[in-house]
N, C-alpha and C positions, 0 to 999 in steps of 0.2 A: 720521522720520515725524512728520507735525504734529498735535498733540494732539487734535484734531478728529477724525482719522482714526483714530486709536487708539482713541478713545473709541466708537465705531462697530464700529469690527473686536470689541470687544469686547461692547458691546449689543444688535446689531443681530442675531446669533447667537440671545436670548432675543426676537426678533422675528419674525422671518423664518420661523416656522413651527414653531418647536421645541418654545413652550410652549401649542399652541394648545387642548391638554388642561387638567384641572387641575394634573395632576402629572407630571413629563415630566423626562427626562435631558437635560440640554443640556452640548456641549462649549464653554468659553471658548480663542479663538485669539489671538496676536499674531503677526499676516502668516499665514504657513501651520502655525507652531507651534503646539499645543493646549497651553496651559499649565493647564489645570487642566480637569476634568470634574464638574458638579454637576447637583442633582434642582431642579430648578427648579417653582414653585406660581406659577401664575398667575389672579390675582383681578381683580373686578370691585366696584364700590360696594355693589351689594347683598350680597357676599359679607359687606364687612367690617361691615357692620350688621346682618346675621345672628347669631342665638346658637347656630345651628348651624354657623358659621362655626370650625373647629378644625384647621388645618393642620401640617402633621406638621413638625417640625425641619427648614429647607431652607435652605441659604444664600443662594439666590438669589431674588428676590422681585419680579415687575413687576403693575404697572397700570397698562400702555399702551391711548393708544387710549381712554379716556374720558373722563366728564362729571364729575368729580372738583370743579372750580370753588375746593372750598376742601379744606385739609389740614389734618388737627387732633387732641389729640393723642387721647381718643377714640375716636377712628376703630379705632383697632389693639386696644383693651379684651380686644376676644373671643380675641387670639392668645394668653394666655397666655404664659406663660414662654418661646415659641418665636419670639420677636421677638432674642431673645438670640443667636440661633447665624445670623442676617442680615447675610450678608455686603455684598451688594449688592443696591439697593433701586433699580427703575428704574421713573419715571411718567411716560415719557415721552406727548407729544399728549393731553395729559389735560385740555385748559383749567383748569389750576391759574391761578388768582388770587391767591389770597391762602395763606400756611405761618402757623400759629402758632407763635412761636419753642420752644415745647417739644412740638414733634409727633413731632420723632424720637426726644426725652430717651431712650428704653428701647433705642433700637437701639444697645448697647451695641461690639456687635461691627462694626459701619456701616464700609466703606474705602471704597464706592463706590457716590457719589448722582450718578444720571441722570435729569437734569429740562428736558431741552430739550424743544424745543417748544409749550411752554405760553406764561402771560399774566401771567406772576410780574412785579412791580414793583419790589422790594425782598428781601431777602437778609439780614433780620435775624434767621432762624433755624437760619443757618448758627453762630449765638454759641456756641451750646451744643456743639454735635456737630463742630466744627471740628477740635480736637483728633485728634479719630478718622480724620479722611476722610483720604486717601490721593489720591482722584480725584473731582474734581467737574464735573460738566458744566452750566452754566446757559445755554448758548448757545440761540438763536430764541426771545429771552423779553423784554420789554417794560421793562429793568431801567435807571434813567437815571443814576443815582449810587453812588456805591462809598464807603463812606468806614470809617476806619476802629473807629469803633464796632459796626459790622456784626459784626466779626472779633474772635478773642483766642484768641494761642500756634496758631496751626495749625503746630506741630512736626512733625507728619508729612504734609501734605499736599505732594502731587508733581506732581500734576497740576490746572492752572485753567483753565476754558474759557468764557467770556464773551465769545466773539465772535457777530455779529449781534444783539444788543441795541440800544439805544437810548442808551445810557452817554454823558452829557454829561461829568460830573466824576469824575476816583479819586483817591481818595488813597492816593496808594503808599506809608504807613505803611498798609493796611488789612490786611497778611498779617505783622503783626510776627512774629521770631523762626522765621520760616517760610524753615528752616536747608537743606529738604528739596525745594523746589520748585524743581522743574526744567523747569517749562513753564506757561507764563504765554499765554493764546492772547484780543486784546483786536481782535482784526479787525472790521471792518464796524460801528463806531461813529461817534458825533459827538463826538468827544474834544477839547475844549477847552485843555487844561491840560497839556500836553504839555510842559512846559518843563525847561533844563538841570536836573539831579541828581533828576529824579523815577523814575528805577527805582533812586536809593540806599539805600533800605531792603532791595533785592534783590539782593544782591550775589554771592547764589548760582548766580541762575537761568541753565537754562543752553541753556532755547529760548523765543522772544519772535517772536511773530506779530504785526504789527499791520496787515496788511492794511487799507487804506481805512478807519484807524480817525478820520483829524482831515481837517476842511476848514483847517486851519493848516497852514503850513508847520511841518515836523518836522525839529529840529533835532538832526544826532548825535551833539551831546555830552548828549543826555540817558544815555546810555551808559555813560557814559567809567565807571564804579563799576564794572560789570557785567563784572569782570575771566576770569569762567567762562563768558560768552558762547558756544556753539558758534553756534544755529543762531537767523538776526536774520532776518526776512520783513517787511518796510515795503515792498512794493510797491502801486502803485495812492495814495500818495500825494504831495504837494508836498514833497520834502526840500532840506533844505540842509547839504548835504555838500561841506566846502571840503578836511577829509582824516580817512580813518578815525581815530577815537581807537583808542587801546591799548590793542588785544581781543585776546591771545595766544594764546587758545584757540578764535576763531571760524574754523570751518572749511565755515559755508553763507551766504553772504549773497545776498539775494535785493533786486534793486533793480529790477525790473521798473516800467516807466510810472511812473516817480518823475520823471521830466524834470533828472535829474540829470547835469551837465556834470563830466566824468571826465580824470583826466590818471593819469601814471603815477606822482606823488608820493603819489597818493591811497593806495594800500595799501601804501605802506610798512611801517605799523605792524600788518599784517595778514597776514605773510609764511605763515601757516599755513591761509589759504583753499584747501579743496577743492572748492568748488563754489561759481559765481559766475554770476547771472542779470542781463542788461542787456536784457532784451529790453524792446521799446515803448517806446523811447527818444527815436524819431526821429533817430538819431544816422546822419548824412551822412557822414563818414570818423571812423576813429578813429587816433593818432597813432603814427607809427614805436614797436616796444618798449614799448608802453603796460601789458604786460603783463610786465615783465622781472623784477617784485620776486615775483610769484607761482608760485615753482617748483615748487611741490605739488599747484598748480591740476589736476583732474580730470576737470572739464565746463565749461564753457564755454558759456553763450549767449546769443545774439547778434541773434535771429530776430526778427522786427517792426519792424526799423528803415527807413532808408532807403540801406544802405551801397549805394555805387554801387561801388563794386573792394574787393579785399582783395589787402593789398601784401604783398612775401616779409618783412618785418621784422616785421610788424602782431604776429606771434604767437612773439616774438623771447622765449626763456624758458620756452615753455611745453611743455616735452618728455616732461614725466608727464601732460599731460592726455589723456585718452581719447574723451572726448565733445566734439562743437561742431556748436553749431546755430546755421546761419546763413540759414535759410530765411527766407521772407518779406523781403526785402529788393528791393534793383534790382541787382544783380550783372548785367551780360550778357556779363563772360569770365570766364575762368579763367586765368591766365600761368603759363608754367613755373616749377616748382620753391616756387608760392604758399604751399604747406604743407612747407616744408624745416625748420622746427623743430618740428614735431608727429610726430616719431617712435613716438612711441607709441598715436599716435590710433586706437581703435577702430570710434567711430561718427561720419559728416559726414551730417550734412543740409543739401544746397543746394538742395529747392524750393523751386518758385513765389519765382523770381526773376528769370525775363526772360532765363538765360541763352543767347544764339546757340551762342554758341564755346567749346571747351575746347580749349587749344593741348594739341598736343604737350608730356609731361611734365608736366604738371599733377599728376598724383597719383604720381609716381614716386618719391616721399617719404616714401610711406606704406604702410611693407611689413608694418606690422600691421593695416592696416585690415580690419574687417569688416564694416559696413552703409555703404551709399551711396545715399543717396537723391538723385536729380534730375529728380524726376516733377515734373509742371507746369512746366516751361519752354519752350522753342522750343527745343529744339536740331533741326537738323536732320541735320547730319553725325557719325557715329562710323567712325573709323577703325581699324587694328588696332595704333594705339601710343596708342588712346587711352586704356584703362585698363591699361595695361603698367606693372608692377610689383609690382598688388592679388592675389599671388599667393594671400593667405589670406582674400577676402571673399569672405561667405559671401550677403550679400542684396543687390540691384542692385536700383535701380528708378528706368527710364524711362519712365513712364506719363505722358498726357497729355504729349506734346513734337511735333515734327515733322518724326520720321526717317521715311524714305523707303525706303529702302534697306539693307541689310544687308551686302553683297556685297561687301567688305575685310574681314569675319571678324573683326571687332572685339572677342567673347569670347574669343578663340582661347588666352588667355593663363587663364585664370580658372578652373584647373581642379578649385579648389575651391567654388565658385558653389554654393549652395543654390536659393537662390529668385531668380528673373527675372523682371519684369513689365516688361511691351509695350505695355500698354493703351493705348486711345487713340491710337494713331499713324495717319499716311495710308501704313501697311505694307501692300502690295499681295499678295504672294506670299511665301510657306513652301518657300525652297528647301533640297535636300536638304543642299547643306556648311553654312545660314545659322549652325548652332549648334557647329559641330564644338570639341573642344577643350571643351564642357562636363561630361566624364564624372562630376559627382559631383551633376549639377543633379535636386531633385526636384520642384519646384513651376517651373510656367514658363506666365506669364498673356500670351493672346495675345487678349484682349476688346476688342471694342470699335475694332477697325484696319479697313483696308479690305481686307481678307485675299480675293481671290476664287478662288485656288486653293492648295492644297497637294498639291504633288510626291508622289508616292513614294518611302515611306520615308525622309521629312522626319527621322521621330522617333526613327528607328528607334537611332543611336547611345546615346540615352540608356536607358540600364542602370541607373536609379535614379530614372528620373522616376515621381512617383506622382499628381501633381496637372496637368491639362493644360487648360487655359480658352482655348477658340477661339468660346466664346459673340458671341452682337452684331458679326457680320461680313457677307461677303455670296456665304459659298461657295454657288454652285449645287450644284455634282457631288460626293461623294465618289471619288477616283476608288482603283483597285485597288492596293493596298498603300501609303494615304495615311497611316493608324492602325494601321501595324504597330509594335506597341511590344513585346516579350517580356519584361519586366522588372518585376514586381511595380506595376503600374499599382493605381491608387486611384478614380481619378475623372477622368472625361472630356468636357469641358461642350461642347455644341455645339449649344446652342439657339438663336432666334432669330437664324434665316443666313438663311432663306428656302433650304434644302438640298433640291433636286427629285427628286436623284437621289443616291443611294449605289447603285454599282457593285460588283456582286461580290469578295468581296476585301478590300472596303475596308479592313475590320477584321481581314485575315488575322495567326495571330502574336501579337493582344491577349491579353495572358497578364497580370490581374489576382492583386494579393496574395491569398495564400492562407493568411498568417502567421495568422488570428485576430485578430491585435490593432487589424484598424482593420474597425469596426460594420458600412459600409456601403460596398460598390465598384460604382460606376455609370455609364453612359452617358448622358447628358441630352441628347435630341434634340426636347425639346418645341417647340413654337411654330414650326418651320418649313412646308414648301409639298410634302411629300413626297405621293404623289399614290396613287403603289402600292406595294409592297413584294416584290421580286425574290426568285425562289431565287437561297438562298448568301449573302443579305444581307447577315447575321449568322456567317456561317460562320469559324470560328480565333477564337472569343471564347471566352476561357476563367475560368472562377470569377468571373463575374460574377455580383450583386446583383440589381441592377435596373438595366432597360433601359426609360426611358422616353420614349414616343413620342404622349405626350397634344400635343393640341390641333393634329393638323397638317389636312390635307383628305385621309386614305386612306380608298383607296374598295374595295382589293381587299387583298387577303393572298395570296401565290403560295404552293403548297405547296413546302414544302423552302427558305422562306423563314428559317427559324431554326435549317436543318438543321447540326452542327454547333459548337452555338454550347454551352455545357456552365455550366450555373448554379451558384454555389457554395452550398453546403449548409450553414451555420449555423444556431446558435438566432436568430439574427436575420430568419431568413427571407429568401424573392428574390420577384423579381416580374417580369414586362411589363407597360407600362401603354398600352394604346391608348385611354384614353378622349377624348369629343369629337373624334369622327374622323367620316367619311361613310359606315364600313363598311354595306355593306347585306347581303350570304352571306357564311357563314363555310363555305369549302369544304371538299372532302376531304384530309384532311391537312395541313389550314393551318398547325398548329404540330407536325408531325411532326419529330423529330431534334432538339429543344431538351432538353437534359437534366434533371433532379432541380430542374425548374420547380417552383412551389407557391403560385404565386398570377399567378393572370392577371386583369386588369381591361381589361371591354370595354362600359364604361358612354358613357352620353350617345351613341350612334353612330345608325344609320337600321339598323338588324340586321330584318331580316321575315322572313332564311331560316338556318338552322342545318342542317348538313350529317349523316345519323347519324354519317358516320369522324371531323369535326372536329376534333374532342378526340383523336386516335388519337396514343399516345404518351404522355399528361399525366399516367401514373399514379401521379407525386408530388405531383400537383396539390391545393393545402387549401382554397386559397378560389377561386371564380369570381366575378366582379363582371357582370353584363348587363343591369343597371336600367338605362333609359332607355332602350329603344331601340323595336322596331315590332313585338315577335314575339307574334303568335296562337295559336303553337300550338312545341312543340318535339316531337323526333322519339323514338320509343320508340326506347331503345338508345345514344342521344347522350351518355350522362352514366354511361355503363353501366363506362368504367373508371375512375370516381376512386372504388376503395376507402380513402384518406386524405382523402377531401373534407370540411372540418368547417363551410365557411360555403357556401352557395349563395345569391347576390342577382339577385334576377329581379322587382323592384319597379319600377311604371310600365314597365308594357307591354300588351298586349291580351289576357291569358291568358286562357282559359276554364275549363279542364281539363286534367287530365296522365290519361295511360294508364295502366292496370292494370299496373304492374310498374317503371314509370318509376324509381321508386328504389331501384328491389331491391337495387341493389348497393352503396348509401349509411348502408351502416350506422355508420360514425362522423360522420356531419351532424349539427353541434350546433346551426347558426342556420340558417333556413330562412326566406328575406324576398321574399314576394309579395305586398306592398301594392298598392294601387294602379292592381290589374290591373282587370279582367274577372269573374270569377267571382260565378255568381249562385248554384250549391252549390260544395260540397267533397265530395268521397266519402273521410272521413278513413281508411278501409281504403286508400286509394290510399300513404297514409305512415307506412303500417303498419313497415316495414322499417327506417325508421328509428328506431331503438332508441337512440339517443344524444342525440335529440333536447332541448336544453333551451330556446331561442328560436324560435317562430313568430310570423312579425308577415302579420297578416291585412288589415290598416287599408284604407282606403278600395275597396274593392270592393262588392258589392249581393249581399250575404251577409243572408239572413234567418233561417238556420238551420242548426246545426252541431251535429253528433254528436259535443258535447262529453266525454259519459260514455265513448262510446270512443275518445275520443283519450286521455282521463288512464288510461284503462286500459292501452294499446300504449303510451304515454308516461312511464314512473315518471321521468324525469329530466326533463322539463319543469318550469321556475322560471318561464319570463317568457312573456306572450303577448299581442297587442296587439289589437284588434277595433274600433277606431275607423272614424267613416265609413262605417260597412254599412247595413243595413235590418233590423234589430234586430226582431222583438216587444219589446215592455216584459216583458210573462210570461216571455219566453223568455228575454230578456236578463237578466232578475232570476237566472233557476235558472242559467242555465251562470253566471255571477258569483257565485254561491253556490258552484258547485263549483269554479270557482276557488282561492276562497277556503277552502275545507276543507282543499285539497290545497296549502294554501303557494303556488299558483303567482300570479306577480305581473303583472296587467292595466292598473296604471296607470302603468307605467314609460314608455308613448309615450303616454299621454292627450294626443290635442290638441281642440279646440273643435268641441263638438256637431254633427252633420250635423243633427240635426234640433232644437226648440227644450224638445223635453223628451228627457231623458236620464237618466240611472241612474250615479250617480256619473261626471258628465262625459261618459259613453259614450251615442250620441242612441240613441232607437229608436221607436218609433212604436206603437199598440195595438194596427193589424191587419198590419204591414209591407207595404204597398200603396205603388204607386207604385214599383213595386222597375222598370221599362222607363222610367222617368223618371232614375230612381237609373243605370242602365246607358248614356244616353244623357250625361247630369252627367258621368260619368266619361269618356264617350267626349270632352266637349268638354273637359274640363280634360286631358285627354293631349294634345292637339291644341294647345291653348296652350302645353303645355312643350316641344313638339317644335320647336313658330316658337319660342318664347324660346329654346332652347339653339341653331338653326342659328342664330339674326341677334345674341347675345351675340357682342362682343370676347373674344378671347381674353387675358384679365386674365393679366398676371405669376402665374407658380405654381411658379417655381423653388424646390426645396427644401422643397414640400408632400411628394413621395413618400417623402424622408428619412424625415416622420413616421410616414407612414401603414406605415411596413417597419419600424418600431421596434415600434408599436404592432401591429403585426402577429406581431412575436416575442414579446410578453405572451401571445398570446391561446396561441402554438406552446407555450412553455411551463406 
């Protein structure tokens, strides 16, 4: 790992949220290891010029993120004795300029300074504290010279980081006797001075990054000292490499975009390379056995050039390596037996390289492979000898290419296959043998093809498929037993087809995971042209999440249309979502026979009629969503079985009034959202019965008066409650905001901008609330505008919004 990276995995921890208190535990990682846990204090300027500034013993110490400008030593006065036990000191983005060289003299205990990102120039106050440090980061800082009066005995420093600087000159005596450093990182500079024996003072080091540090060509006998060499990165410059010097221990060398001309005498003297990068070379052929002295070699690659073929001998040697990437190239075949000494290759990447053809026996070579990538090519033909042999790979991907056809069973052999992808292709039809011979596949992406039918029982073989993407195709029909999968399914995308009809059936046999361990298991039918919704629609769906059906043009719901269909039951909660649809009645029994449902959302549609049976059945129902649609009035009795009901949303609509009894049976309703309606009173006796209530948002309706004393009386759980946008008295609106406010409960959680130009903390109101049929009319035109903007709005990409809103929806469950 290059120093860079390390230094990040390691700061970035006291960044990312951990210390955004004063005093806070943060864990330190290297990769996914936590190698140490500490209290971390995080300051500001003003702190440390404070004399109330007094933080407790912490080893970890930052002041990122400020106007810092200069550092000095001063500054720290107020810590006291507890600058001692400071392990690590990070200021990072701090516009530092200018270090007084005895700023840090007291951090005696100092192993790790992180100062990237600043406007530092110079580095002469590394003199002092050098000794101690361990790890220094000075990288994204304005630094042009290195030399070595700067420095003296850094014995224990291991890690140096001075890449993207400005660095014209160094003098690599600048780290005398620095016996310890084993990573040296000078990338992204303007390095001058780059000449033979200048890393001989470092004869330790044993990783050297010099990424695009010199507009000179770089020559690699500045090296040849540097006998502990492992990991060398000079790519992205001009080298002249006639043959590696005598690096016994380098086992990465990275020569990417160096324009370096390669033969096989070149690493002779480097027989212990395990990992070896040529990419962006422009290299047109590379030479028989060119790779014959590197028997350890372990990845390999290749990708950015212009290889036009790869011969059987090209890789003549290389029988330990695992990795090769040879993407991006011009490859357009493949010849038998091309990989005959890559016995042990794991992973091949050959896109986007123009390939037509892969002959016969082409990978038959490679009886450990496990990843194949040949996405982005043309191929058009696959046959059933064509991946014959890959009896152990695990991911395939032919995305973006131009098969056609499937119909010689070309998987037939691959019966370990994981994951498959299709994308992209002019793939017409899903038939039922196309996939046979996959029994282990669980991910299989079919997006984005010209797919306009699928067979019955296409899927049905796979007994392990959990991920299925038939998104961005052009099926019309679902037809009957097309999604019969019995197998622990996950996720089933099948949006954006333009799908007009699903036939009874269709989904017979969907038997989703029931394991627990994966959040959310789904149907994704958004954005297609679905019109009405059949009985039996839905019917053999079982432990499903969510079934969403937003954005298509339904206009009916049949009863007995979800009959059947069985929701699964987590803390995570399920849903239907039909919002932005055409629905105008919701009939009798429109969602009867869907099971242990608990949240339905029936927003943005044309709703003017609600049925009393509608809801018959929902009586696991928690939330209903029905903002945005046209209802006037809803039916005494409609609502009468969600005793679990805890949100009801019925904001932007025409309401005036509810009957006497409406929520009698809503005694656990905590949110309660009728903004935006109608209503010119409230008769708060009407929400008497809800006894759990903690949110009421009353907002924009021609509200002038509310029996606010007896709502907080029938209310002891009310916290938040919103009344923006009404017709307020100012008297009136003063007292109930008084009682309010006696009672804790919180009125400016939805404040938005005054209806009228005098208000009472934000909230408008008027002296005589007049004008309240002006107020009712206002409201009548601004619904009327939302109803044109939500029919003549595009339906915008919204893949993967209901994930959230079913997560966040299992916060509110719990």
């Amino acid at each position: 790992m290059r120093l860079l990276l390390v230094l990040v995995a390691v700061f970035d921890v006291t960044r990312a949220g951990s210390c955004n208190i004063r005093f806070d535990t943060i864990s330190i990682y290297y990769g996914e290891k936590r190698v140490n846990q500490y209290v971390c204090v995080k300051v500001t300027p003003a702190d440390l010029t404070q004399d109330s500034f007094f933080p407790v013993s912490y080893p970890v110490f930052t002041a990122n993120d400020s106007h810092l400008l200069s550092v000095y030593k001063e500054m720290f006065a107020n810590m006291g004795k507890h600058y001692l036990e400071i392990k690590v000191l990070a200021m990072v983005n701090s516009h530092i300029r200018n270090i007084s060289e005895d700023a840090f003299d007291k951090f005696v205990g100092l192993s790790y300074l992180d100062l990237r990102h600043n406007d530092i120039t110079e580095i002469g106050f590394l003199k002092t504290i050098i000794s101690r440090l361990q790890t220094v980061d000075l990288s994204y800082n304005k630094i042009e010279h290195v030399s070595v009066i700067n420095m003296s005995h850094p014995r224990n420093l291991n890690k140096l980081n001075l890449a993207f600087n400005k660095i014209i000159t160094v003098d690599f005596g600048f780290v005398p006797n620095a016996t310890a450093l084993s990573a040296l990182d000078l990338s992204h500079n303007l390095l001058e001075n780059l000449s033979e024996g200048a890393f001989r003072s470092l004869p330790y080091v044993g990783e050297v990054y010099l990424t695009n540090c010199t507009r000179r060509k770089l020559d690699f006998r500045i090296f040849e000292s540097t006998t502990r060499l492992r990991v060398l990165n000079v790519s992205h410059n001009d080298v002249l490499l006639p043959q590696l010097p005598s690096l016994p221990q380098l086992s990465s060398l990275n020569l990417s975009a160096t324009k370096v001309a390669i033969d096989q005498e070149m690493f002779i003297a480097s027989r212990r390379l395990q990992h070896l990068d040529l990419s962006s070379n422009g290299f047109k052929n590379l030479e028989k056995s060119l790779f014959i002295h590197l028997q350890d070699l372990e990845s390999l690659h290749l990708h950015h050039n212009d290889l036009e073929s790869l011969e059987q001998d090209m890789f003549k040697g290389l029988n330990k390596t695992l990795l090769l990437n040879c993407s991006s190239n011009r490859i357009k075949s493949l010849q038998p037996n091309v990989f005959v000494e890559l016995v042990s290759l794991r992973s091949l990447d050959l896109a986007r390289n123009g390939l037509v053809k892969i002959e016969t026996g082409a990978f038959h070579s490679l009886p450990e492979l496990r990843f194949l990538d040949l996405s982005e090519n043309a191929i058009e033909t696959l046959h059933e000898m064509t991946f014959k042999g890959l009896n152990l790979l695990l991911e395939l991907h032919l995305n973006g290419n131009r098969v056609k056809s499937l119909v010689s069973k070309p998987f037939a052999g691959l019966q370990n296959l994981i994951q498959l992808s299709l994308s992209g292709n002019p793939y017409h039809v899903v038939e039922t043998n196309t996939f046979v011979g996959l029994t282990s596949l669980k991910t299989l992406n079919l997006s984005r093809l010209a797919i306009s039918n699928v067979e019955p029982n296409a899927f049905a073989p796979f007994k392990l498929l959990s991920r299925l993407d038939l998104s961005h195709n052009s099926i019309d029909t679902l037809l009957e037993g097309a999604l019969s999968m019995e197998y622990q399914v996950r996720s089933v995308w099948l949006n954006d087809n333009g799908i007009r009809n699903i036939r009874p059936g269709a989904f017979n046999r969907m038997v989703f995971d029931n394991s627990g361990y994966y959040p959310v298991n789904f149907i994704e039918l958004s954005r297609n042209s679905l019109a009405s919704l059949k009985k039996g629609t839905f019917a053999g769906i079982t432990y499903v999440d969510t079934i969403n059906l937003a954005d298509n043009a339904i206009e009916s719901i049949e009863p007995g249309t979800f009959e059947g269909c069985v929701m699964r039951t987590t803390s995570y909660g399920n849903q239907i979502i039909l919002d932005r649809n055409k629905i105008s009645t919701l009939e009798e029994d429109a969602f009867m026979g869907v099971q242990n449902l608990q949240r339905l959302e029936l927003r943005d549609n044309a709703i003017v009629a609600v049925d009393v049976n509608a809801f018959n059945g929902l009586n696991a129902l928690r939330v209903l969503g029905l903002s945005g649609n046209l209802l006037k009035e809803l039916p005494l009795g409609s609502v009468r079985h969600f005793a679990n009901l805890t949100e009801l949303e019925l904001a932007e609509n025409f309401l005036t009034s509810f009957d006497v009894g409406f929520f009698s049976n809503l005694q656990q309703l905590q949110v309660l959202n009728i903004s935006y309606n109608s209503f010119v009173a409230l008769d708060v006796n009407v929400l008497y019965p809800m006894r759990s209530l903690s949110v009421l948002q009353l907002d924009g309706n021609c509200l002038s008066e509310l029996n606010y004393s007896a709502l907080l009386q029938y209310h002891d759980y009310l916290k938040r409650i919103s009344v923006n946008d009404n017709r307020w008295t100012c008297s009136n609106l003063i007292d109930m905001l008084r009682a309010f406010r006696d009672r804790y409960v919180n009125y400016l959680f939805n404040t938005t901008s005054a209806f009228l130009e005098s208000s009472i903390e934000g909230i408008g109101c008027s002296r005589d609330g007049s004008n309240v049929g002006e107020c009712h009319k206002a409201v009548d035109v601004k619904h009327q505008k939302t109803k044109a903007g939500s029919r003549n709005t595009s339906n915008a990409p919204r893949t993967g919004i209901f994930i959230l809103s079913i997560m966040i929806f299992a916060l509110i469950l719990n």
